[in-house]
C-alpha positions as CSV (number, residue, x, y, z in Angstrom):
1,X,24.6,14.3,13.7
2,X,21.1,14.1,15.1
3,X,18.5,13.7,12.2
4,X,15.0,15.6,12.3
5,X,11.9,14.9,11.2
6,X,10.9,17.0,7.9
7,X,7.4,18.6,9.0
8,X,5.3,20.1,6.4
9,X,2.2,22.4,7.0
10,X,-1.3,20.4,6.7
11,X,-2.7,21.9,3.5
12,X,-6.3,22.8,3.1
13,X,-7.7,19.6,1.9
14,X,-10.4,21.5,0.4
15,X,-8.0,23.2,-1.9
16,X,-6.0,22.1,-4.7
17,X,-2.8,21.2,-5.0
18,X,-0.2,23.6,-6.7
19,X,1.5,22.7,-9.3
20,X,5.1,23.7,-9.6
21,X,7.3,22.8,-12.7
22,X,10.0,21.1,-10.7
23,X,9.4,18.0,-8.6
24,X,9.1,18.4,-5.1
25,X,11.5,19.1,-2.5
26,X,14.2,16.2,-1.5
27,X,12.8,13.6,0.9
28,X,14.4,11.4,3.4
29,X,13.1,7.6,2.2
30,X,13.7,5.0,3.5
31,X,13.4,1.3,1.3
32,X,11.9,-1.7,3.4
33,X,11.5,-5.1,1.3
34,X,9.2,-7.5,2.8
35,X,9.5,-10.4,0.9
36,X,6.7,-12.0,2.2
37,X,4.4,-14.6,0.1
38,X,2.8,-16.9,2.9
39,X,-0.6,-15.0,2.3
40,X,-1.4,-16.8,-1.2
41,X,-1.2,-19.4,-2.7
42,X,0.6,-18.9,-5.8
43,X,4.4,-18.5,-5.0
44,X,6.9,-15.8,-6.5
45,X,6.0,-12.2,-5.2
46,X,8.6,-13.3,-2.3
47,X,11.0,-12.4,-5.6
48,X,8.9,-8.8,-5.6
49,X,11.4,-6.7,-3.5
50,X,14.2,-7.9,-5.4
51,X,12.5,-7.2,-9.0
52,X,11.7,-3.4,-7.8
53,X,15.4,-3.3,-6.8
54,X,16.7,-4.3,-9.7
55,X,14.6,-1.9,-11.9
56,X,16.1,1.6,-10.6
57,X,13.9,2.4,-7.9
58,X,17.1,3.6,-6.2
59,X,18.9,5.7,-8.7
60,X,15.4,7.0,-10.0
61,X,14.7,8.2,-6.7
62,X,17.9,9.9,-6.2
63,X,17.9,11.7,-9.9
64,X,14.6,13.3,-8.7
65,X,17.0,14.9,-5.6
66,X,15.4,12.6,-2.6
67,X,18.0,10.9,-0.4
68,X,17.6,7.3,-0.4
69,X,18.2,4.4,2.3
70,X,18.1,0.9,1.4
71,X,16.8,-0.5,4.6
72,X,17.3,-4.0,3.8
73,X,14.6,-6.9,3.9
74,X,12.9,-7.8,6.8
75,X,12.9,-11.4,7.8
76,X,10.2,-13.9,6.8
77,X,9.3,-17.7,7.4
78,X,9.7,-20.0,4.4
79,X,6.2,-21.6,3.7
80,X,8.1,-25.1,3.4
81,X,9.8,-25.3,6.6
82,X,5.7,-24.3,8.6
83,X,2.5,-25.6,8.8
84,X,0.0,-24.1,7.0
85,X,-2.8,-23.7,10.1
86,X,-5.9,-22.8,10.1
87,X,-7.3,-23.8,6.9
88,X,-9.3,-20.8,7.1
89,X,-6.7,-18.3,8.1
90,X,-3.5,-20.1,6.3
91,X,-0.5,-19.1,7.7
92,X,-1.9,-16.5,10.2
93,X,0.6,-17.0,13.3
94,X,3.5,-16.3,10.7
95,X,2.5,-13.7,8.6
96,X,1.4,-11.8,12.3
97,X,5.2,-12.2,13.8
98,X,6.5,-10.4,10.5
99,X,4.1,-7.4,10.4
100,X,4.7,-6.7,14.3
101,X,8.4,-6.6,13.1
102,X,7.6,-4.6,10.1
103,X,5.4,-2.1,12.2
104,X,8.0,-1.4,14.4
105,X,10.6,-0.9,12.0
106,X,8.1,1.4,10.3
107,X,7.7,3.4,13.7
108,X,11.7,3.6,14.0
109,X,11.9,4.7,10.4
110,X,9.1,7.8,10.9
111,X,10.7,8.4,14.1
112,X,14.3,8.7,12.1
113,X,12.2,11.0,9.4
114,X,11.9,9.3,6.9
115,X,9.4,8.0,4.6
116,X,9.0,4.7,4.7
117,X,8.6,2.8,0.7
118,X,7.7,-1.1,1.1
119,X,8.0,-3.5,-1.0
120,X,5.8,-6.3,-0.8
121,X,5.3,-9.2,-0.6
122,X,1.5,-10.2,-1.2
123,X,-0.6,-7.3,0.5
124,X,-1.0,-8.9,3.5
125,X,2.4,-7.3,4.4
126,X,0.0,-3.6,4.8
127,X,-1.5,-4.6,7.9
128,X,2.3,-3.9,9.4
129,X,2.5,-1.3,7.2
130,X,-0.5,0.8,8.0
131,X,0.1,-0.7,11.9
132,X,3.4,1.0,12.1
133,X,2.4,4.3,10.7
134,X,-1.0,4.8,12.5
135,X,0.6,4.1,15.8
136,X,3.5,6.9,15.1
137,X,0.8,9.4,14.7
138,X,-1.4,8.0,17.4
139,X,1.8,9.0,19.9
140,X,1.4,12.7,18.3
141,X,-2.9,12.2,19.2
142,X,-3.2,12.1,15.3
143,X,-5.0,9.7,12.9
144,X,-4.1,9.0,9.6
145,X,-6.1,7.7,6.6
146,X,-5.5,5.1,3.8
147,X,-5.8,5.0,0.2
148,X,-5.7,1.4,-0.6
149,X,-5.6,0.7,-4.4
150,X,-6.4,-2.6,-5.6
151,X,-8.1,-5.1,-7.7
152,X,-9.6,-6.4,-4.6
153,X,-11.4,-5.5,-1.9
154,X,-9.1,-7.3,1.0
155,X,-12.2,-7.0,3.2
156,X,-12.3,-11.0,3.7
157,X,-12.3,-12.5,7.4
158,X,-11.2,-16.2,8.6
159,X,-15.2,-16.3,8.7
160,X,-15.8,-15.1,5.3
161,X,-12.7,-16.4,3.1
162,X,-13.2,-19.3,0.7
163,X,-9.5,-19.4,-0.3
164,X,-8.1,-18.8,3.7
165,X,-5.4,-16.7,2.1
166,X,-4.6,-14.1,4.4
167,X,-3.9,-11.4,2.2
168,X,-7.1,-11.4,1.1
169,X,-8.0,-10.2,4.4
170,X,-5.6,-6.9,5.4
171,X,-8.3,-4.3,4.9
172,X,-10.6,-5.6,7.3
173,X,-7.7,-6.0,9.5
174,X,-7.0,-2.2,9.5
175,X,-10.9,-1.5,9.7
176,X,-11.4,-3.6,13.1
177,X,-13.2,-6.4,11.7
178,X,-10.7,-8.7,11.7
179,X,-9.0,-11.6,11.8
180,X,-7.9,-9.9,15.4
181,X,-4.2,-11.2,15.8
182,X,-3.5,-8.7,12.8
183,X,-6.0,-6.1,13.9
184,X,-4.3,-5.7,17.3
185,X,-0.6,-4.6,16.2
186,X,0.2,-2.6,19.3
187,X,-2.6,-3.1,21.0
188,X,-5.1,-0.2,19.2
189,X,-8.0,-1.4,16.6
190,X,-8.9,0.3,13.9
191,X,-5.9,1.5,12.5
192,X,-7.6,3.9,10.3
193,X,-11.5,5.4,10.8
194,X,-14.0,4.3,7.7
195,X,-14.6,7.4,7.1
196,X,-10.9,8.2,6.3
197,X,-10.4,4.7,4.5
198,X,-10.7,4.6,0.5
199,X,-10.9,1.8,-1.9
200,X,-9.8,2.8,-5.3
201,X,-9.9,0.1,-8.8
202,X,-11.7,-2.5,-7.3
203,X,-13.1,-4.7,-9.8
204,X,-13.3,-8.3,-8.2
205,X,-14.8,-8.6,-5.1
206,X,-16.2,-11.6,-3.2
207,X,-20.1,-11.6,-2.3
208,X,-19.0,-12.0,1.6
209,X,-16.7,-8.7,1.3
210,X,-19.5,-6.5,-0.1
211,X,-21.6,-7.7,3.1
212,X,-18.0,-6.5,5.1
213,X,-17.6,-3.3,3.1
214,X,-20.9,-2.3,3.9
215,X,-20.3,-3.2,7.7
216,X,-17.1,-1.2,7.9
217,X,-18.9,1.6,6.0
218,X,-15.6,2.6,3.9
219,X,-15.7,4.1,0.6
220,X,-15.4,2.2,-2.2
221,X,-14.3,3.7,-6.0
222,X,-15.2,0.5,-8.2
223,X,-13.3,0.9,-11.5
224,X,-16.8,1.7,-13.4
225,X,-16.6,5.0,-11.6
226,X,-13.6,5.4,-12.6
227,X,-14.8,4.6,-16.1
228,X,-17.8,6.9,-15.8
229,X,-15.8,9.8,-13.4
230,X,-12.7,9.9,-15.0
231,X,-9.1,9.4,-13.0
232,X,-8.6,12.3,-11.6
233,X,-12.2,13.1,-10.2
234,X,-11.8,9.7,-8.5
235,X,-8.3,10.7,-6.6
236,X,-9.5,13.8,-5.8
237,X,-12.4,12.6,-4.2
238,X,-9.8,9.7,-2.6
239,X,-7.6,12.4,-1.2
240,X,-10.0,14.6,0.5
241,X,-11.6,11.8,2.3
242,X,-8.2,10.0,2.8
243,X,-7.0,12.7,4.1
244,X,-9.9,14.7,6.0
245,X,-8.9,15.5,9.2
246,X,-6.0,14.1,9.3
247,X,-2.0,13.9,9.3
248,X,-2.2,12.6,6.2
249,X,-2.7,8.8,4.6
250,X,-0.6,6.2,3.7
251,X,-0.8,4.7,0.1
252,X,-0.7,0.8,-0.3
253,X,-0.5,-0.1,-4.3
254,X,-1.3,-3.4,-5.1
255,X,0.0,-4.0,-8.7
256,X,-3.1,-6.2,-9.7
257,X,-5.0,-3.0,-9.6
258,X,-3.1,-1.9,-13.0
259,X,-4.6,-4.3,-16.3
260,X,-2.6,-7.6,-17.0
261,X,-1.6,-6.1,-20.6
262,X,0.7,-3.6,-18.5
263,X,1.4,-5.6,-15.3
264,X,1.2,-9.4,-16.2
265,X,3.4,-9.8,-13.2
266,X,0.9,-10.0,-10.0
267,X,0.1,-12.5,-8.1
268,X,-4.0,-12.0,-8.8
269,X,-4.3,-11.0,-12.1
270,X,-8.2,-9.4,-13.4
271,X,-8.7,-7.9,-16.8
272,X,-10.4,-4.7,-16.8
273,X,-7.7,-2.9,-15.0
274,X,-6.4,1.0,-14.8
275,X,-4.3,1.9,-17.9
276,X,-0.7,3.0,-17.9
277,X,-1.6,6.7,-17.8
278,X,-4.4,6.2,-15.5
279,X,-1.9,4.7,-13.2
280,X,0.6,7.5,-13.8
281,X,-2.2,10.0,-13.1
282,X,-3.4,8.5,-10.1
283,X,0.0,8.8,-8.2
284,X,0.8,12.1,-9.8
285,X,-2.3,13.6,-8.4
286,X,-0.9,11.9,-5.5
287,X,2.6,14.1,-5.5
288,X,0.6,17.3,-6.2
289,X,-1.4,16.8,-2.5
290,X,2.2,16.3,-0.8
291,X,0.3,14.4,2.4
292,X,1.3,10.8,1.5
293,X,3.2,9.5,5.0
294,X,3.9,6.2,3.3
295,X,4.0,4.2,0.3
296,X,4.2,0.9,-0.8
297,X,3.9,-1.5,-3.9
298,X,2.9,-5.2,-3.3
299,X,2.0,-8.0,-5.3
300,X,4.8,-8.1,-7.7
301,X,5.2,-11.2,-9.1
302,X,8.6,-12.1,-11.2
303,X,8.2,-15.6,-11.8
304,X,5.0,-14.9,-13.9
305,X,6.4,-11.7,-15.3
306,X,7.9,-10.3,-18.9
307,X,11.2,-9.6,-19.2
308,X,10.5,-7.2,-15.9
309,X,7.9,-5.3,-17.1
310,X,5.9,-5.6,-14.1
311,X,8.7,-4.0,-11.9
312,X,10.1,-1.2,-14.2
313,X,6.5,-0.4,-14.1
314,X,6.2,-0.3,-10.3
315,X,9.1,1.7,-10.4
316,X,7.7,4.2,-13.0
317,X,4.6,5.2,-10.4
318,X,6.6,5.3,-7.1
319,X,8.5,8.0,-8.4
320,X,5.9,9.2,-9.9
321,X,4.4,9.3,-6.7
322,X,7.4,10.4,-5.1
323,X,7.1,13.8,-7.4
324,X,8.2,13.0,-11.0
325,X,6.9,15.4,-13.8
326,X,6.3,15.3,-17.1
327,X,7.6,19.2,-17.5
């Protein structure tokens, strides 16, 4: 039986989203782990796909009436048996061979019509993510955009790091600026136009990214607009930018961007955080738009976790994202 891909009619991205009492239509997804930790320092979010696994994200998925693959992990180098590198790029050749095979396997999986769900991994695993994704519509002569939500900006270089931990650096990857053996996944940089690329939570960012956000010219939703705006002002503003002219945008949720009181899990924790229901309300303005290609969760951490908090959490707003309702 020959599958097909599911293809929805663009919405007006001026207009708002309806709102139906029943969750979306069932969805083709497809599960990717990427248990990849070689971009950080602090070890454990290699553990992350398994915690998500463990949580339900499966069954949760399927109660909601989407059709779920578990696509397996993809493989990674162990930090012990490599040398680090470049001390200002750790780990760069490594973490580079695993996103080419992540992006292709995200290609196959779009081509196979599905959506594709990662689970990270420290973010650095996006820049296949986003790579695989914005080359499948690039082969239709589309673009995409990208809602990246995060305590961080990611907009660090090899230049600009003072750590050299490479997944402080995916952003400006998928922005052009950066470090270019990520950048040039199949051969095409940027991945995603500024103008279609939103930063959403940020709350910690380093004095050389602000000088790169301003470069790349993205927009940037710290969380004291968020505090002054509200949640759902924000997204909405996220969304149409995100998604502006385009197929649609892929959303990359980095656990740290929830407060430590709710996700102590993460492998960069900041206080100050979203709340439980802003989380929730983010993603389920999300599910109301019905444009997300893509999703993933990163940065879970299990070894710093309680009792799998972190997890059942990420697990709460992916199928939240994916359509669950509170009526």
């Amino acid at each position: 039986m020959v599958e097909t891909a599911i293809i929805e009619k663009k919405p007006d991205v001026a207009a708002k989203p309806v709102r139906t009492a029943k969750s979306s239509h069932g969805k083709n997804i497809r599960v990717i782990g990427v248990p990849l930790d070689l971009g950080q320092s602090r070890r454990g979010v290699d553990m992350g796909p398994s915690a998500v696994r463990v949580a339900g994200l499966e069954a949760r998925l399927e109660a909601l009436g989407h059709d779920v693959e578990e696509g397996g992990n993809i493989p990674v180098a162990i930090a012990e048996q490599k040398k680090e590198g470049q001390p200002n790029a750790k780990y760069l050749k490594e973490i580079t061979a695993t996103c080419i095979k992540h992006a292709e396997l995200i290609v196959k999986t779009l081509e196979a019509g599905k959506i594709p769900l990662v689970l990270g991994g420290d973010h650095s695993v996006a820049a296949g993510t986003v790579a695989g994704v914005a080359e499948f519509e690039r082969r239709k002569n589309e673009k995409i955009g990208l809602i990246w939500i995060d305590a961080h900006a990611d907009m660090n270089t090899p230049e600009t790091s003072p750590s050299g931990n490479v997944h402080g650096m995916p952003l400006a990857a998928l922005v052009g600026l950066g470090p270019p053996e990520l950048a040039n996944i199949f051969d095409f940089s940027p991945k995603v136009a500024a103008e279609n690329c939103v930063l959403v939570g940020a709350r910690d960012i380093d004095a050389a990214e602000k000088e790169n956000i301003r470069k790349a010219g993205i927009e940037v939703f710290t969380m004291r607009d968020i505090d002054e705006r509200g949640m759902r002002a924000i997204m909405e503003e996220a969304l149409r930018l995100a998604g502006r002219d385009t197929a649609g945008y892929h959303v990359s949720l980095d656990m740290d961007w929830i407060d430590p009181e709710d996700a102590p899990g993460v492998g960069t924790p900041v206080r100050g955080g979203a709340t439980y229901r802003e989380a929730h309300l983010a993603m389920e303005i999300i599910a109301d738009h019905a444009r997300m290609l893509s999703f993933e969760i990163v940065e879970v951490n299990p070894v710093i976790d309680e009792h799998n908090q972190t997890a059942d959490l990420a697990v709460e707003l992916a199928i939240s994202a994916f359509g669950k309702k509170i009526l």
